[in-house]
C-alpha positions in Angstrom: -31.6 -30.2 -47.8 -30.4 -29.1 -44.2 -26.7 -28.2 -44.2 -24.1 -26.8 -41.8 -24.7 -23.2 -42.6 -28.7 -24.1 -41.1 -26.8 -25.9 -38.1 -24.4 -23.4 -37.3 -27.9 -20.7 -37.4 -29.4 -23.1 -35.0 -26.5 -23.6 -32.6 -25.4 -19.5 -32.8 -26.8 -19.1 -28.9 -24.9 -21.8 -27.3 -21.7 -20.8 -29.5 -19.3 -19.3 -26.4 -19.9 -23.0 -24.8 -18.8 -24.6 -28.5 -15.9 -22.3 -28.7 -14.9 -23.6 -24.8 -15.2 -27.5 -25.5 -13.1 -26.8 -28.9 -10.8 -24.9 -27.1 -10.6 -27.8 -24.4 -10.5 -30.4 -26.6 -7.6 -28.9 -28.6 -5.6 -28.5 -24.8 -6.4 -32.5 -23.8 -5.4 -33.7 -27.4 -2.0 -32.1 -27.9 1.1 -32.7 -26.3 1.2 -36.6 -25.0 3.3 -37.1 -28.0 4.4 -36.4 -31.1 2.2 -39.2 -33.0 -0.2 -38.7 -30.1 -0.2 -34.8 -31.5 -0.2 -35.9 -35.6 -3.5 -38.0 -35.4 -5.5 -35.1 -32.9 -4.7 -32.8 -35.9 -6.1 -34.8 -38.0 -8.9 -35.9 -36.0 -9.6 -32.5 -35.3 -9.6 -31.1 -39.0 -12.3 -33.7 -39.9 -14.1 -32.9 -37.4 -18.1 -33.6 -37.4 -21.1 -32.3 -36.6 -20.4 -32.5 -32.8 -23.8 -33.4 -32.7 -24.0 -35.0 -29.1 -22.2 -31.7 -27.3 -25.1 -29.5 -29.2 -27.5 -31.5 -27.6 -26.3 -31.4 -24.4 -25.5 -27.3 -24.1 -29.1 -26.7 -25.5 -31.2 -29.2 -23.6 -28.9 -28.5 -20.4 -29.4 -24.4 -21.2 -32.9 -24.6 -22.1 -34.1 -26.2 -18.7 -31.8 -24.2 -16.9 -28.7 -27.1 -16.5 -26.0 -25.3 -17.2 -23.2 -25.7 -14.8 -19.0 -25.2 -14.9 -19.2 -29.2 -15.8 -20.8 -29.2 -18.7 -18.4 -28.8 -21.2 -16.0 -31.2 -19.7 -19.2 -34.0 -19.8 -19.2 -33.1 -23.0 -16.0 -33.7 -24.0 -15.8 -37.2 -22.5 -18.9 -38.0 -24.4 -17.7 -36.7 -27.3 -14.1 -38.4 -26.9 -15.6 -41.6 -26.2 -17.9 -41.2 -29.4 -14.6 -40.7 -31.5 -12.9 -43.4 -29.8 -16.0 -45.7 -31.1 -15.3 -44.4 -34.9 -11.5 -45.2 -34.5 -12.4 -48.8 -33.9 -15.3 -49.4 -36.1 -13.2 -48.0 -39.4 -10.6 -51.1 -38.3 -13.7 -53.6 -38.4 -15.0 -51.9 -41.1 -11.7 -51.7 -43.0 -12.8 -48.1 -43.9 -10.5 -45.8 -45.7 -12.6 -42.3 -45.8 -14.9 -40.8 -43.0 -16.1 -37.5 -43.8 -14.6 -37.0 -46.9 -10.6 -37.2 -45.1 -8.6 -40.7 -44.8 -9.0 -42.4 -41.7 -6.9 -43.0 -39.1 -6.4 -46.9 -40.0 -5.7 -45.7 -43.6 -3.3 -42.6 -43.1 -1.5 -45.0 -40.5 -2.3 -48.2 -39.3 -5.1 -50.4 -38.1 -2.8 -50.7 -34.8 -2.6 -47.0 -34.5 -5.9 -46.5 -35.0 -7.0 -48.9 -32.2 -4.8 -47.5 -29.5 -5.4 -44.0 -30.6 -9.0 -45.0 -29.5 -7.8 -46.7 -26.2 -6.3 -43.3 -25.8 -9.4 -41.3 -26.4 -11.1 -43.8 -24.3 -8.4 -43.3 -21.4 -8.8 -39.7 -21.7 -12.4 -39.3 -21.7 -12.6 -41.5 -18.1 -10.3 -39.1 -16.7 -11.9 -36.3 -17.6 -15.6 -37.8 -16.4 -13.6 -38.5 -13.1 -13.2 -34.2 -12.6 -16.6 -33.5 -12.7 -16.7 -35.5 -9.3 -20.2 -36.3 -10.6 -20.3 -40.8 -9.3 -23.9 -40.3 -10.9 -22.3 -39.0 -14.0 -19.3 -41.5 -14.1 -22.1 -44.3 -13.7 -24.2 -42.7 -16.5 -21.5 -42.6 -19.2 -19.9 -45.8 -18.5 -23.4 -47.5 -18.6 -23.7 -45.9 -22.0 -20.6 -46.4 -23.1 -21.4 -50.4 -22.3 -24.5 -50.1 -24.7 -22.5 -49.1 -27.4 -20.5 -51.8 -27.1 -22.8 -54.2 -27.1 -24.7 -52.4 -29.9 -21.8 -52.5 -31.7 -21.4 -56.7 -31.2 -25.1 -57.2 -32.2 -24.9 -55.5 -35.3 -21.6 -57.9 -36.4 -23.6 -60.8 -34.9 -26.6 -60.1 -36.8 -25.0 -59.1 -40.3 -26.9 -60.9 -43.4 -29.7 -62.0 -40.8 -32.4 -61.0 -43.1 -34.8 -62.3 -40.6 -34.0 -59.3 -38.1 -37.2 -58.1 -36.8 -38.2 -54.4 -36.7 -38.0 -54.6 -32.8 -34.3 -56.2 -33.0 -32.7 -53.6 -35.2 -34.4 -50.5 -33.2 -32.5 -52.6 -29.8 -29.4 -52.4 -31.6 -29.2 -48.6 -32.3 -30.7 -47.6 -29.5 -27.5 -49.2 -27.8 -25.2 -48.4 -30.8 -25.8 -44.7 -31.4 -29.0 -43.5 -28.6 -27.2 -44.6 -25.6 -24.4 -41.4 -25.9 -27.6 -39.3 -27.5 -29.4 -40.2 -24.4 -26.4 -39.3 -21.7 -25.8 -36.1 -23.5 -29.2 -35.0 -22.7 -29.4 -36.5 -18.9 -25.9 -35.2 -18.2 -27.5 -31.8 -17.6 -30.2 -32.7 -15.1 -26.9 -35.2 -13.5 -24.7 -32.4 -12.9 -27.9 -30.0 -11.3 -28.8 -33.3 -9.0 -32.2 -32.7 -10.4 -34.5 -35.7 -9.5 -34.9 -38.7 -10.9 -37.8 -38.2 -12.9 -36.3 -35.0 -14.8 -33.3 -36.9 -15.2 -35.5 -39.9 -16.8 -37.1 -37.2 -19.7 -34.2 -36.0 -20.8 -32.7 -39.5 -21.1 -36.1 -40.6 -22.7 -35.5 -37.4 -24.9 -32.2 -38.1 -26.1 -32.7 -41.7 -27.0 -35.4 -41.2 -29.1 -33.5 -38.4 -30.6 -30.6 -40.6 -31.2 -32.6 -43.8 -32.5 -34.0 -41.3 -35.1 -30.9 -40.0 -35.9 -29.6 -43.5 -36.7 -32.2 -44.6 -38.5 -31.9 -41.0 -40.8 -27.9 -42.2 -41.0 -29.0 -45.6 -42.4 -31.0 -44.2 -45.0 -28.4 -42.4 -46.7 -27.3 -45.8 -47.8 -30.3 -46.1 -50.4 -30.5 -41.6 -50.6 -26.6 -40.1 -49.9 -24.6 -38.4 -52.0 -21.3 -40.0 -51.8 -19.6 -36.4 -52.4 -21.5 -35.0 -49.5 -21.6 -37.9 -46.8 -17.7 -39.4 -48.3 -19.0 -42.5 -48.6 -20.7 -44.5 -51.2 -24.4 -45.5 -51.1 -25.1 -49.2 -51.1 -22.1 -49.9 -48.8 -24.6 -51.3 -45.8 -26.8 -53.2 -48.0 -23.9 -54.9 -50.0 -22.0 -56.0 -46.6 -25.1 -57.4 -45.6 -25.8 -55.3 -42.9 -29.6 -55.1 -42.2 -31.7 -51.8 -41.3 -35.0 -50.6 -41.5 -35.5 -49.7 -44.6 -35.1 -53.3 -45.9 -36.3 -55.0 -42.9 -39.8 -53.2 -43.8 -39.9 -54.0 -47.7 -39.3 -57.9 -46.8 -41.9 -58.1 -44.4 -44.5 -56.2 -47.1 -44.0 -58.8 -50.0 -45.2 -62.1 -50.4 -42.8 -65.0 -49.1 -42.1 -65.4 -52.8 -40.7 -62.2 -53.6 -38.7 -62.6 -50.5 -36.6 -65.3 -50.7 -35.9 -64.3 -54.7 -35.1 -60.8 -52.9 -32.6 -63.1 -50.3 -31.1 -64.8 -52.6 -30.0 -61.9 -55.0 -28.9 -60.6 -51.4 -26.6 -63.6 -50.7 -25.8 -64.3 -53.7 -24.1 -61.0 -55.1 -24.2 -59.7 -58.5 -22.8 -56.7 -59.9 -26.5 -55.0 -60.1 -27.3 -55.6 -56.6 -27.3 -52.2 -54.9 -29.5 -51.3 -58.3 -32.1 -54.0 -57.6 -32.3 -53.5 -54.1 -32.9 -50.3 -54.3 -35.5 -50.2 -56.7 -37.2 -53.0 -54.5 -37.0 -50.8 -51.3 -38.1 -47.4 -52.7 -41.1 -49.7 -54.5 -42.4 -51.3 -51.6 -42.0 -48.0 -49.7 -39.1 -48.9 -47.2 -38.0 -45.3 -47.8 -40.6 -43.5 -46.9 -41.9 -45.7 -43.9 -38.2 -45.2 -42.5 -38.8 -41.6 -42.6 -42.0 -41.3 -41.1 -40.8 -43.7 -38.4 -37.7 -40.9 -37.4 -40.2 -37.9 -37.7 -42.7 -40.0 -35.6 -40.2 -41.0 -32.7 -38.4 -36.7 -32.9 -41.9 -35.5 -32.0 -42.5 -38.6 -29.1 -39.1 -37.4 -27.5 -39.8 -33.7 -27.4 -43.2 -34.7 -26.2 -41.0 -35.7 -23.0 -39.7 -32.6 -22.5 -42.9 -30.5 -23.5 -43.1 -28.9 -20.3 -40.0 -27.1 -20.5 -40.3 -23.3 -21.0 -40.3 -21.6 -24.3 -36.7 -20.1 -24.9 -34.4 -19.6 -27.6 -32.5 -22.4 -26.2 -35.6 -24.6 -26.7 -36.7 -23.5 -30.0 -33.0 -24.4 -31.5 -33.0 -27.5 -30.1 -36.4 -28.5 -31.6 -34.6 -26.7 -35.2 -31.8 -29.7 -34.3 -33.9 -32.2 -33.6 -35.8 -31.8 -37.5 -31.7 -31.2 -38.4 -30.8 -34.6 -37.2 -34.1 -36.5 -38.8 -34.1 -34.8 -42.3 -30.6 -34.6 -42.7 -28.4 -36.0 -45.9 -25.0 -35.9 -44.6 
């Protein structure tokens, strides 16, 4: 297993930029007000990966992107990627995220909501600094998708008939979209052409659909006491992804609908049964080869950038983010 100690090896040469956006996100998170101040603690000490700012200091360093906006893109894509959590452990009535309570649970679900308004506020004001229109443009089209990504998923829980096609659209806008920005926002703030800015978007959403499609298999292989929450939780709230969208469409139409029914249904063993049914009929593994299979198409589309240190930790993060179990 991958942990933090192998992540903070791979992210050790963009480490001055990490220590900048953590001291600017501390500076834009403290003050406003006392509650305001409370919650950014808290936010702050259950902190996670910061996944989307890695990629975007090593893609944007290893093609020679850097600029003096970098960090602040990266805080407003990193803000509005908090803000998202805020509001999905209200519709998720959540109580733990990363091992810490929640917002909605150490407070309220009202706090929690506008405490994500907040970070949403926040984040636009920031973008609006860079003086970057193409950048503004960029993360509020992205910020759209998740939105949407977000709808589809509540519109299509228990929809056992979701295609493999349907639930790769719905993560792609869900959790790729702000991948896919982190890695353009480099070529954005260089005014590189369009075509370099199209293969690092095409990088990062192919990143980022792999990296949700890793996240939704902790479901049937996480350890609660590493990823805080408990496995099974997706499959018994009826929401769909690949791994059981591949194990219905291998079985017979018999085996199906008895694998449905137990679905709608709900017994006490269900988690148990399903399980066993996915690993089986090799949902697991085809779920796995599917995120190693899309991580090598999107560093195929930025192949032609040179060999660095910068590049060769970002391909280390890239087989971080699709083996990962936390």
């Amino acid at each position: 297993m991958l942990d933090l100690n192998k992540m903070y090896e791979f992210t050790g040469p963009i480490k001055s930029d990490l220590d900048q956006f953590s001291t600017k996100l501390n500076d834009h998170l403290q003050g406003d007000s006392p509650l305001i101040t409370s919650i950014a603690r808290h936010l702050l000490k259950s902190r996670g990966k910061r996944i989307r700012p890695v990629f975007l200091f090593l893609s944007s360093r290893a093609a020679d992107n850097y600029t003096e906006y970098s960090v602040d893109a990266s805080l407003a894509i990193e803000l509005i990627h908090t803000a998202t959590l805020l509001h999905d452990d209200v519709v998720d009535e959540s109580e733990l995220r990363r091992g810490h309570q929640t917002v909605n649970a150490q407070w309220t679900n009202l706090i929690s909501v506008l405490m994500g308004d907040y970070l949403f506020a926040k984040a636009f004001r920031i973008m609006v600094e860079t003086d970057s229109i193409d950048l503004m443009r960029a993360i509020s089209r992205a910020t759209e998708r998740v939105a949407v990504g977000e709808l589809r998923q509540i519109e299509e829980t228990g929809n056992y008939d979701l295609s493999e096609e349907e639930y790769v659209s719905i993560i792609a806008d869900k959790t790729a979209s702000l991948f896919a920005v982190s890695c353009e926002a480099g070529p954005i703030l260089k005014n590189r052409m369009k075509r370099e800015r199209d293969r690092f978007a095409d990088f990062g959403e192919k990143i980022g659909t792999a990296f949700q499609m890793a996240d939704d298999l902790l479901d049937f292989v996480g350890d609660a006491e590493v990823t805080g929450k408990e496995p099974g939780n997706d499959v018994l709230t009826g929401k769909v992804t690949l791994p059981l969208i591949y194990s219905l469409k291998k079985v017979g139409k018999a085996s199906r609908e008895e694998i449905v029914k137990y679905l709608r249904d709900g017994h006490e063993d269900t988690f148990e049964k399903i399980h066993s049914f996915v690993n089986e009929t090799g949902g697991i593994d085809y779920t796995y080869r599917k995120a190693n299979e899309l991580s090598q198409r999107g560093l195929d589309s930025i192949s032609s950038v040179s060999d660095s240190i910068y590049f060769k930790r970002l391909q280390d993060m890239v087989t971080f983010t699709t083996t990962r179990q936390s």
